[in-house]
C-alpha positions in Angstrom: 0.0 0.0 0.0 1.2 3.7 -1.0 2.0 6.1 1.5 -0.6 8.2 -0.4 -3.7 5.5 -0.1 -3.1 5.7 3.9 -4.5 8.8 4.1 -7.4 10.3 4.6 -9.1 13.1 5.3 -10.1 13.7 8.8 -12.9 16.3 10.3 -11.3 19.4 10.2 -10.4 18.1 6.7 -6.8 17.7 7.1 -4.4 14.8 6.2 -4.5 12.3 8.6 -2.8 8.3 8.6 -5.4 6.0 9.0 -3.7 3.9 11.5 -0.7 4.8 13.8 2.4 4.8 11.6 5.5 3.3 13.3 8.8 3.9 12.1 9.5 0.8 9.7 12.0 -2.1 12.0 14.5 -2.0 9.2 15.0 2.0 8.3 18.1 3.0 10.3 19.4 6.3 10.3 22.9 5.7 8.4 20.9 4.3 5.3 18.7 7.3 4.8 20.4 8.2 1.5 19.1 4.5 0.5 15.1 4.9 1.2 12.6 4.7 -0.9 10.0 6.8 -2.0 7.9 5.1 0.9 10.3 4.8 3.4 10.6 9.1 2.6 6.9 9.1 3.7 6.7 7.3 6.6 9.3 8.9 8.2 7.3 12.6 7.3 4.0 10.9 8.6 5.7 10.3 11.7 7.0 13.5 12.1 3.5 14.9 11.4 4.3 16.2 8.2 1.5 14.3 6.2 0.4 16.9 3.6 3.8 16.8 2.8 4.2 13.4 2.3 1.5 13.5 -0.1 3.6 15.9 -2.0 6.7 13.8 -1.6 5.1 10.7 -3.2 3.6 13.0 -6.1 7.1 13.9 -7.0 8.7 10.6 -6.5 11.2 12.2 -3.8 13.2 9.3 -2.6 16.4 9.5 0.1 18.6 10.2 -2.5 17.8 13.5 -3.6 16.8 14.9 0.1 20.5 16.0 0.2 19.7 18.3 -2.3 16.5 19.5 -1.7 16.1 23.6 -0.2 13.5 25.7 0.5 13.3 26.7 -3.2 13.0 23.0 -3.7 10.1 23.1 -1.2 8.6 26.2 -2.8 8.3 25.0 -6.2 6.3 21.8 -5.1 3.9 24.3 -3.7 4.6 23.2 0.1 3.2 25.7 2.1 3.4 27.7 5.0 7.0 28.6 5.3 6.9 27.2 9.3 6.2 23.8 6.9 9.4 23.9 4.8 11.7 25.1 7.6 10.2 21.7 9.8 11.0 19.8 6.7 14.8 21.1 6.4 15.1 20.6 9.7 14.2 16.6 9.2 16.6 16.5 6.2 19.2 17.9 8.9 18.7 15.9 11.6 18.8 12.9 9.4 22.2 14.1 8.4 23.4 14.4 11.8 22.0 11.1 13.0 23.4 9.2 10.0 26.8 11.0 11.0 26.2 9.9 14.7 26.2 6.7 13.5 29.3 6.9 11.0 31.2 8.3 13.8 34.0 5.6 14.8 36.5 7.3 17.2 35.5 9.7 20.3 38.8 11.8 21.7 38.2 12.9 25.3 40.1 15.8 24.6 41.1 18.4 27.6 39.9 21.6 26.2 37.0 20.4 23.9 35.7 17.5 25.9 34.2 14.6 24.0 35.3 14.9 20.3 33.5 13.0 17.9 34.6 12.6 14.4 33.5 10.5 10.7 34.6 7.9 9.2 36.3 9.3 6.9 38.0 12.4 9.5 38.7 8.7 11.4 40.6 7.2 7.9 42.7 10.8 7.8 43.6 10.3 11.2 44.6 7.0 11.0 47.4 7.5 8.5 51.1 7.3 9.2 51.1 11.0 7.4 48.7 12.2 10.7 50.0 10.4 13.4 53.5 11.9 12.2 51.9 15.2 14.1 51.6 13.6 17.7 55.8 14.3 17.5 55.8 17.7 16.8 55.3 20.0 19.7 53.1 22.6 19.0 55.4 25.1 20.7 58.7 24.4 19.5 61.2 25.7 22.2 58.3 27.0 24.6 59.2 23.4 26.7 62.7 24.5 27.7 60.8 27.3 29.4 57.6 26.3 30.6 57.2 22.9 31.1 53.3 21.8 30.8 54.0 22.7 26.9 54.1 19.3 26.0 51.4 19.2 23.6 51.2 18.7 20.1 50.0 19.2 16.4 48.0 16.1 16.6 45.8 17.1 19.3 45.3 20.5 17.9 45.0 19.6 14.7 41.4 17.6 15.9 40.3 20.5 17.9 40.2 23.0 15.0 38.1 20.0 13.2 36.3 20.2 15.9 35.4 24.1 16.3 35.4 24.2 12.4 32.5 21.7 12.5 30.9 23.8 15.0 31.2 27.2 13.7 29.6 26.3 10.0 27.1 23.9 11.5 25.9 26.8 14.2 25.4 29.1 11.0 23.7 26.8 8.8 21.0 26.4 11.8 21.1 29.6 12.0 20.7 30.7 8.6 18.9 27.8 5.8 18.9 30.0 3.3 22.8 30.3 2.7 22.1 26.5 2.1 25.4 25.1 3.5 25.3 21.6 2.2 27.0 18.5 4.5 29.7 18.6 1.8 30.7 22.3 2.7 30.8 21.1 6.6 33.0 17.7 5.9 35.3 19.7 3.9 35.9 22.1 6.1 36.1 19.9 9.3 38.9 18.2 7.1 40.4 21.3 6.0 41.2 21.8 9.8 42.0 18.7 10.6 44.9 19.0 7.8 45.9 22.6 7.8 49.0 21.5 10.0 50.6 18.2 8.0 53.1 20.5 6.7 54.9 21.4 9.7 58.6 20.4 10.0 60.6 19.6 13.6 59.6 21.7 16.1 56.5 23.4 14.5 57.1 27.1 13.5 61.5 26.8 13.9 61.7 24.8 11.1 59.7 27.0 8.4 61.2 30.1 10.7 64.6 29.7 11.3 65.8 26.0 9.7 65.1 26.6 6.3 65.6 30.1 5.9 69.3 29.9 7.1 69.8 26.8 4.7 68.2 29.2 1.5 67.9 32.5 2.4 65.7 33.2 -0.8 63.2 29.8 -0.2 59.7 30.9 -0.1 58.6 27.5 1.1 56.0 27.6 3.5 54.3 24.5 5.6 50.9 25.4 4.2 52.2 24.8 0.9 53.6 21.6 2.3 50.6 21.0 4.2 48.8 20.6 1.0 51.5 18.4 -0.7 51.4 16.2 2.0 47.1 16.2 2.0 47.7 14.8 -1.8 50.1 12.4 -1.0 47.8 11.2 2.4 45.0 10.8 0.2 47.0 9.0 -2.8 49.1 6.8 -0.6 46.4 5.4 1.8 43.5 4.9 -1.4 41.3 7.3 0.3 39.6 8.3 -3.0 36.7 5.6 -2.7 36.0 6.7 0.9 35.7 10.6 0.2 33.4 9.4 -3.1 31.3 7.9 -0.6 30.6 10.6 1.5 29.9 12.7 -1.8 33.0 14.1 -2.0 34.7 14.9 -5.4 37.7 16.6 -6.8 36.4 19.6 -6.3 36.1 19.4 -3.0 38.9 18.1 -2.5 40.2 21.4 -4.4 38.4 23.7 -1.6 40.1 22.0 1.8 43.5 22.7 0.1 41.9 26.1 -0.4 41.5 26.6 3.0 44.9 25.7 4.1 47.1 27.5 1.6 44.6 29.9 -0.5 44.2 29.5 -3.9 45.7 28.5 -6.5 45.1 30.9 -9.4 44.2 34.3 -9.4 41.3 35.6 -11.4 39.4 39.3 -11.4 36.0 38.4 -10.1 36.7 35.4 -7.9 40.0 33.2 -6.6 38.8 30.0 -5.8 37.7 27.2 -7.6 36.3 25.0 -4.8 32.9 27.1 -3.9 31.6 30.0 -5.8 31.9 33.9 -4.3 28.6 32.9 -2.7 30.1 31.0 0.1 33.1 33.2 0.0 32.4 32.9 4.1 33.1 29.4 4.1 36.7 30.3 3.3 37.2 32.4 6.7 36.3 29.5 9.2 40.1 27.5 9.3 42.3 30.4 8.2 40.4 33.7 7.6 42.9 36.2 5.8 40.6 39.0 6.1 40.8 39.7 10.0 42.6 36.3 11.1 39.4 35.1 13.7 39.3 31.7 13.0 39.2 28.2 14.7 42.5 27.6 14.5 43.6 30.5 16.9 40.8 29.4 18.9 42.2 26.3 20.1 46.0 27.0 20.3 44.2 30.4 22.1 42.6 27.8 24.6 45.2 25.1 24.2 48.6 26.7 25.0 47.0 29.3 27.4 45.8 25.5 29.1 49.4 24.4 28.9 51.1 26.9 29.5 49.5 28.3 32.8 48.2 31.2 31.4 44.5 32.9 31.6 42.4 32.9 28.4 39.9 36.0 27.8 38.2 34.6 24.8 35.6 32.7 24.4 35.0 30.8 21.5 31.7 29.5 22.4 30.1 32.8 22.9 31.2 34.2 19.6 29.9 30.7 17.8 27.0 31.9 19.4 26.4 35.2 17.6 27.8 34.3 14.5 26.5 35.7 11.0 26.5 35.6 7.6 25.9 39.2 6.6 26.8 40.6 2.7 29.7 43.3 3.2 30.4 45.0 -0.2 28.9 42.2 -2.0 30.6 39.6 -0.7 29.0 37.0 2.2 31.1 37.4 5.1 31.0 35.9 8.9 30.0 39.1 11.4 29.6 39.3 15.3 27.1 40.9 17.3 27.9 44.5 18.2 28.3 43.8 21.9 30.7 41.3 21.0 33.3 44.1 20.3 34.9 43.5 23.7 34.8 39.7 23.1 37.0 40.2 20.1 39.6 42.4 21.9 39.8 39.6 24.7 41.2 37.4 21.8 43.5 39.4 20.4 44.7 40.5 23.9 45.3 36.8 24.6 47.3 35.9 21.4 49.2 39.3 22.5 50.0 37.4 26.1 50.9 34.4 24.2 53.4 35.8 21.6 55.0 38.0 24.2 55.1 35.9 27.3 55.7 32.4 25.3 55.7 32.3 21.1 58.6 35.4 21.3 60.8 34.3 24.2 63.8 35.5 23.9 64.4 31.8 23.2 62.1 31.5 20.6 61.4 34.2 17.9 58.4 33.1 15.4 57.2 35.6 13.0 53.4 35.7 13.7 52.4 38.9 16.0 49.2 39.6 15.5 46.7 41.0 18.6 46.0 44.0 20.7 47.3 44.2 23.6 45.3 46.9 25.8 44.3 46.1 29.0 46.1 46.4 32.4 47.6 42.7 32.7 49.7 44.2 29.6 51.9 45.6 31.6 52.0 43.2 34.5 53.1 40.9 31.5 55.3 43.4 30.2 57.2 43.6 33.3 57.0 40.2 35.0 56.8 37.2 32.3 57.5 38.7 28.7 61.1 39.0 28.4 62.0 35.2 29.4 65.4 34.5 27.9 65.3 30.5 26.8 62.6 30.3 24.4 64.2 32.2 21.8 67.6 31.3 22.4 66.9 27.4 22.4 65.3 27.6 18.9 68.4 29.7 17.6 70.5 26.5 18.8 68.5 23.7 17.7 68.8 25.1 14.4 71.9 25.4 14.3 72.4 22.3 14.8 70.1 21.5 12.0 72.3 22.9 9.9 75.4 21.1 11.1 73.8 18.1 9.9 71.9 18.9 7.2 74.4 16.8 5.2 74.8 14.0 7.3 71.2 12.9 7.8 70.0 11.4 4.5 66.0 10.7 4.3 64.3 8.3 1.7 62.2 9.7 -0.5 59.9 8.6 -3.8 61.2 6.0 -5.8 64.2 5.4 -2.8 65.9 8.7 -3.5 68.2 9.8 -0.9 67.0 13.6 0.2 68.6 15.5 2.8 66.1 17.6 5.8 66.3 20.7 3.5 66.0 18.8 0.3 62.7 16.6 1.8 60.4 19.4 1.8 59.9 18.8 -1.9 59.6 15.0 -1.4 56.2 14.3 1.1 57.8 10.7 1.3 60.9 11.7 2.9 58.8 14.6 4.7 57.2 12.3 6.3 59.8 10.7 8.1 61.3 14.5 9.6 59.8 15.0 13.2 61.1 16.2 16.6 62.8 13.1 17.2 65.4 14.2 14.6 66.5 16.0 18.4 67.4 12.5 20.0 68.8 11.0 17.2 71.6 13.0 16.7 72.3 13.2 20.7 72.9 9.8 20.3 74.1 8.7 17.2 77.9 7.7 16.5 78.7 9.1 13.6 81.4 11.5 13.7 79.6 13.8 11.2 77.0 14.6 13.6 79.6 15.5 16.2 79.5 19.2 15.6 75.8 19.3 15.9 75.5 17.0 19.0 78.0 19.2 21.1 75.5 22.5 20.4 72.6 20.0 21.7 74.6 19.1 24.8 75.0 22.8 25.5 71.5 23.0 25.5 71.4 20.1 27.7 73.2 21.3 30.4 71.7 24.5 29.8 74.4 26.6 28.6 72.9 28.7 26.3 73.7 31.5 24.4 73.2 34.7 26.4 70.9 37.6 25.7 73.1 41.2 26.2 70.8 43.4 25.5 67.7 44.7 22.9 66.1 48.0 21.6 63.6 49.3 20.0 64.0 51.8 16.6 61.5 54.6 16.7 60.6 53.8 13.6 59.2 50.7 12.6 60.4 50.2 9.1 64.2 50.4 10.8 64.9 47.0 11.6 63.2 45.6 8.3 65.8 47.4 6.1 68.6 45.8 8.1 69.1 41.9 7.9 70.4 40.7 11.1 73.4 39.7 9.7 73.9 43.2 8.8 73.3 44.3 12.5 75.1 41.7 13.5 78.6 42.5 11.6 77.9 46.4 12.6 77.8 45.8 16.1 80.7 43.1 15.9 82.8 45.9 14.4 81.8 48.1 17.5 84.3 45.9 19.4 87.4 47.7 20.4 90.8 46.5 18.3 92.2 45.3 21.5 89.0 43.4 22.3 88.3 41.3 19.1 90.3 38.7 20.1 87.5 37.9 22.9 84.8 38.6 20.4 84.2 37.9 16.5 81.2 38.6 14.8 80.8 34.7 14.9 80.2 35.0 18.8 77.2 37.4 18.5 73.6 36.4 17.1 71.2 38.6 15.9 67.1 38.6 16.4 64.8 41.5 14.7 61.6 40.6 15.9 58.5 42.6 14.6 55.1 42.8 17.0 51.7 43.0 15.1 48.2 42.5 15.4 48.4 40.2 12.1 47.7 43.4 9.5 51.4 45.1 10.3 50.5 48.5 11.1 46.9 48.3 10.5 43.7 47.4 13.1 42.3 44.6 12.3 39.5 45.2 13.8 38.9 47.3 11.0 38.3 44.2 8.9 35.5 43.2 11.3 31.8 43.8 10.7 29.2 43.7 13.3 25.3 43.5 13.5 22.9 45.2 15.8 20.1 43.5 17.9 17.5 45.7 16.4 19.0 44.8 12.8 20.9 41.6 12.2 20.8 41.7 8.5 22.8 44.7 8.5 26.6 44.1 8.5 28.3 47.8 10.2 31.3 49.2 11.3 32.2 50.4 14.7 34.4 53.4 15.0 37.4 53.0 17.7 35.7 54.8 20.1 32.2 53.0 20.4 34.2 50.4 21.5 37.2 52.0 24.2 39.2 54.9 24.5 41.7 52.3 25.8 42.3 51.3 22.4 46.2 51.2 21.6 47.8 54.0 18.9 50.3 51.5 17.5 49.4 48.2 15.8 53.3 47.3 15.5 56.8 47.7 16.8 60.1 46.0 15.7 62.5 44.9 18.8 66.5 44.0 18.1 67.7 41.7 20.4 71.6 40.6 20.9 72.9 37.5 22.1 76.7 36.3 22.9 77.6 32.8 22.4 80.2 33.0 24.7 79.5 33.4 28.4 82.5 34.2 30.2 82.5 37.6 31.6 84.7 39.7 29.8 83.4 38.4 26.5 79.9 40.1 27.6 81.3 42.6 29.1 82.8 43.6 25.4 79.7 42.7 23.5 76.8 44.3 25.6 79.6 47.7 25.4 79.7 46.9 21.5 76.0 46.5 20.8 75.4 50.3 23.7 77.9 51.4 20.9 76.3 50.5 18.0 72.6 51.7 19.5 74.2 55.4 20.3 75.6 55.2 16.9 72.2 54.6 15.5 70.0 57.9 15.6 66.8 56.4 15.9 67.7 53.7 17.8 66.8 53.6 21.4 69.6 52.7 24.1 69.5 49.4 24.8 68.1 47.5 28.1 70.0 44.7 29.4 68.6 40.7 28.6 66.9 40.6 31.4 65.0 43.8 31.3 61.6 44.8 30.1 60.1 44.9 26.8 58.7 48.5 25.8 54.7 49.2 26.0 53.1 49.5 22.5 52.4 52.7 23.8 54.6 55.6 24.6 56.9 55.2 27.5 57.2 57.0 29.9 60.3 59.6 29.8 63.6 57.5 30.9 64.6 59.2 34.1 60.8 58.5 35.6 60.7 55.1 34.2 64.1 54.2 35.6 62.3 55.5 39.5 60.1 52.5 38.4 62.4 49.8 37.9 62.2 47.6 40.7 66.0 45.7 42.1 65.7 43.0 40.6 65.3 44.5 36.8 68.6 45.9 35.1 68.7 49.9 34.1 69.5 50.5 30.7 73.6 49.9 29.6 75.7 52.8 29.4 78.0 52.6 26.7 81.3 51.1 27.5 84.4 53.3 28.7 87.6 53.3 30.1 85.6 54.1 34.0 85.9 51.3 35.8 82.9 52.3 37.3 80.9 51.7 34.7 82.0 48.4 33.1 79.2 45.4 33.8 80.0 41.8 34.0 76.2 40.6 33.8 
C-alpha cells in the first residue's frame, strides 16, 4: 500500500494516517540516502508532516535526492506555510546528523573540547602514518625549555580546530537555511582543519622560521604549501579516493580543503577560488580567515597553549559561535559578530598578545606571527614580570643550528628510494614524512662522527648553557629594523668591538634577532576588517568606530624589537659585547639605548620619559647599559 492510499481526510479536513504509523524495523538512520520513496513518507508521517508526504510521493522524492532539496525545492512543489518547509529542512538535517552519529568511529576525550566525535572518513585521515606523524611535533617548538606543561602537540590540535570548524559552520547553517550550507561544505571544512597542519617540520614554526631560511635565504617555502603536498600524498598513498566518493566528495572538493589551508591556486578578477563560488566566500574564513585572522585555528591553540602553559584565556570561542553571522559586506557574504561582542573580540586578540609576548617570542624563541591588541592592564603586568623570558628564543636559535650542522649528514628516503637530505625533503612528502622532533634525540645519540658538531651544540642545551641575551632595543621607527638583515646588524655591532678586544669577540660569537610585533595586519587594526550587527537589525553588516568600542584602544598596531645575544659566556666576552651593541645603538640615531637581557620589553604605547621610568624599575630589573668606557665604574659583567 502507498503512503498516499493511507491517508485520509479527517474532520477538520486535514491529512491524517489511517492507522498509527510506526517507524519501519528496518529504516536506520545511516541508510537514509538509501530509502525509498515510501520509506521518505513514513518517516514525514511520523513526524507529522503528512500533507507533505502526499507531495513527496507525487514527486517521487526518494532518500537520494533529500540532500539536495532547499526551500526553493520546497517552494516549487507548492509546500506551504513557510513554518512547513523550515520543519522539513530541519528533518533532512537531523537525518544528516543522525546518520553521522552513526558513522562516527572514534570519540577523543580531549582536555579543552571534551568529547570529540569525528566520521569515518575524519577517522581514515587520522589513521594514516602521514597524521600520526603530528603527535611528535610540539606545537610550541622551544616553549618546553621554558615552561614545562608545553608538552602538547600538532596532533591534538590539529582535531580541535576539526572540531570548532564543525561547530562554527554547522551553528550558521541552523542559524541561517537560506545560505544553504550543504553536508559537503561542513565535511570539507572539518577536514580542511583537521589538515591545515601536515606540513609542519621539527619543532612546529622553527623549522619554516629559522631552519630553512638559514639553509636558503631566498626559499619561499611555507608549511601550508607543504601541508597541502602532503594532504595529496595522504589521500593517494592510503586509497582514500573511494571513501571521500562515498561521502559525496569529489575533486572539487577536494580542491576547496586545500583552499582553506594554503589559498588558492590561481588568481582571477571576479573570484580566486575554484572550490565554492563567491557565494560561500564565508566558508573560506572558518580555518584560516585572511581578512581579519578570527578563525578556529587560533581558537584552540588560544585555549590550548594558554591550558598548557599556565596562562588565563579572555576569549571565548563558544560565545562568539553563538552570535555568529553571515551578513553581505560589499557584496561579498562574510561571517560578522554581534555589536556587543566588540569586547569579546579584543579579549582574543589580547590573549594571542599574552601568548606571543610571554611564550611564542621568548627570547628563546622568535616566530614571526604577532598579531593582537594588547590593551588592558595585565599588559603591563606581563610586560614587566613574564614577557622578556630568555630561553625560548635562544633554544630555537640553537636547535637550528644544529640542524644545519647536519643537514648533510642525515640522509632521508624519498619517492622512488631517492636519498633527500632535511632541507632537500620538503619537496619530497615521502621523505617529509619521516622528519619529526625526534630528529632532536637522534643526533644526541648517534655515533657518527659527522653529527659530532651538531651533538655538542645539543649538549649545551642540555646542560643548559645557552647562548646569552646582552641586550635589545627598540628603533622609533618601525620600518628600521626591516631594512637591516640581522646579519647586517650583527657585523655592525661586531665591528663596535674595540681592536684590542676582538680577540674575545668575532662577529661569529654574536647572534642577531629582529623581531617585529603586530596584530596580524602590520600596522593596521584589524578590527577594521570586522563587521558587526545590531540587535534591532541583524541583516545589517556595520562598522564600529574606535571609540564606540574604548578609549583604551592602543595607537600603535606594531613595533620592531633588536635583540643581541653572545655565544660566549664568560665575563669579559659580555662585558665587550653588551659595550659593543650600547655602541652601536648610540651610533644609531633612531635607535633607542638598549636595556640589558633581562629587562623589560617596551609598552606598545609611549613610554614614559627615561629618568621616571628608571624610579620605576624595581631591584631585581637591570637599568638600561651605558656605553662602554675606560671608568671602571661603569663596566658590567652581567
Amino acid at each position: 500500500m502507498s503512503a498516499v492510499k493511507r491517508l485520509k481526510k479527517n474532520d477538520a479536513g486535514e491529512s491524517s494516517s489511517i492507522y498509527p504509523v510506526e517507524q519501519p524495523k528496518n529504516l536506520i538512520y545511516t541508510d537514509f540516502k538509501d530509502w525509498t520513496v515510501h520509506q521518505v513518507c513514513e518517516h514525514l508521517m511520523q513526524n507529522d508532516l503528512n500533507d507533505v508526504a502526499v507531495v513527496f510521493e507525487r514527486e517521487a522524492i526518494a532518500g537520494a535526492v533529500l540532500k539536495d532539496l532547499t526551500e526553493e525545492h520546497l517552494q516549487k512543489m507548492e509546500i506551504k506555510p513557510m513554518g512547513q518547509r523550515l520543519k522539513v529542512l530541519q528533518l533532512i538535517r537531523e537525518l544528516h546528523s543522525l546518520a553521522d552519529a552513526e558513522h562516527s568511529t572514534k570519540v577523543f576525550n580531549d582536555p579543552i573540547h571534551g568529547h570529540i566525535e569525528v566520521s569515518s572518513l575524519c577517522a581514515a585521515i587520522i589513521d594514516t602514518k602521514q597524521f600520526q606523524r603530528l603527535r611528535f611535533l610540539k606545537q610550541l617548538g622551544g616553549c618546553y625549555w621554558v615552561f614545562p606543561g608545553a608538552t602538547h602537540n600538532r596532533f591534538e590540535h590539529s582535531i580541535g580546530v576539526c572540531w570548532l570548524a564543525g561547530q562554527l559552520v554547522r551553528a550558521i547553517r541552523t542559524r541561517q537555511p537560506f545560505l544553504h550550507i550543504t553536508d559537503a561544505d561542513i565535511i570539507c571544512v572539518q577536514i580542511a582543519g583537521l589538515c591545515h597542519d601536515l606540513g609542519h617540520g621539527p619543532f612546529s614554526h622553527m623549522f619554516d622560521g629559522k631552519f630553512i631560511p638559514k639553509i636558503d635565504k631566498n626559499s619561499k617555502w611555507r608549511h601550508e604549501d607543504a601541508s597541502v603536498q602532503m594532504f595529496d600524498y595522504l589521500v593517494e598513498d592510503n586509497n582514500l579516493i573511494p571513501l571521500f566518493e562515498q561521502h559525496g566528495l569529489t575533486e572539487r572538493d577536494r580542491i576547496f580543503i586545500k583552499e582553506q589551508i594554503a589559498g588558492p591556486s590561481t588568481r582571477n578578477k571576479n573570484w580566486n577560488y575554484r572550490g565554492r563560488p563567491k557565494s560561500k566566500s564565508f566558508l573560506y574564513e572558518i580555518v584560516a580567515n585572511k581578512r581579519n585572522g578570527i578563525d578556529v585555528d587560533k581558537w584552540d591553540y588560544f585555549a590550548r597553549d594558554c591550558h598548557h602553559l599556565g596562562f588565563n584565556n579572555n576569549f571565548d570561542h563558544l560565545r562568539f559561535i553563538k552570535f555568529a553571522r553571515v551578513l553581505e559586506v560589499d557584496g561579498v557574504p562574510q561571517i560578522c559578530s554581534r555589536d556587543k561582542e566588540a569586547n569579546c573580540l579584543y579579549d582574543m586578540y589580547h590573549t594571542r598578545n599574552v601568548l606571543h609576548r610571554r611564550a611564542y617570542k621568548h627570547k628563546v624563541k622568535n616566530i614571526e606571527v604577532g598579531n593582537l591588541y594588547d590593551m588592558f592592564h595585565t599588559r603591563s603586568v606581563l610586560h614587566r614580570r613574564a614577557y622578556q623570558h630568555k630561553v625560548n628564543n635562544i633554544v630555537e636559535t640553537m636547535i637550528t643550528e644544529a640542524l644545519v650542522e647536519a643537514n648533510d649528514h642525515i640522509l632521508l628516503e624519498g619517492k622512488d628510494g631517492v636519498k633527500c637530505k632535511m632541507s632537500e625533503a620538503i619537496y619530497d612528502m615521502v621523505a617529509f614524512c619521516q622528519l619529526n622532533d625526534t630528529i632532536y634525540n637522534h643526533i644526541l645519540i648517534s655515533n657518527d662522527p659527522n653529527l659530532d658538531s651538531a651533538k655538542v651544540i645539543l649538549k649545551m642545551i642540555e646542560r643548559r648553557e645557552l647562548y646569552r641575551c646582552i641586550g635589545q632595543t627598540q628603533p622609533r621607527t618601525h620600518t628600521k629594523a626591516h631594512k637591516l638583515d640581522e646579519d647586517v646588524i650583527r657585523k655592525e655591532v661586531a665591528a663596535h668591538v674595540p681592536p684590542k678586544d676582538r680577540e674575545y669577540i668575532t662577529t661569529s660569537d654574536l647572534v642577531v634577532h629582529v623581531i617585529k610585533y603586530d596584530y596580524g595586519m602590520h600596522e593596521k587594526n584589524p578590527m577594521d576588517n570586522v563587521r558587526f550587527y545590531k540587535k534591532d537589525d541583524p541583516n545589517k553588516a556595520v562598522m564600529l568606530r574606535r571609540e564606540q568600542v574604548s578609549q583604551m584602544l592602543p595607537e600603535k598596531f606594531a613595533e620592531e624589537h633588536i635583540r643581541v645575544y653572545c655565544k660566549k659566556s664568560d665575563p669579559r666576552s659580555i662585558e665587550i659585547s653588551r659595550a659593543a651593541f650600547a655602541n652601536w645603538c648610540e651610533n644609531e640615531q633612531d635607535v633607542d639605548k638598549p636595556r640589558g637581557g633581562d629587562s623589560l620589553a617596551m609598552d606598545m604605547t609611549p613610554c614614559k620619559p627615561l629618568q621616571q621610568e628608571n624610579e620605576d624599575i624595581s631591584d631585581d630589573e637591570e637599568p638600561p647599559i651605558v656605553p662602554f668606557t675606560n671608568n671602571s665604574s661603569q663596566k658590567r659583567l652581567f
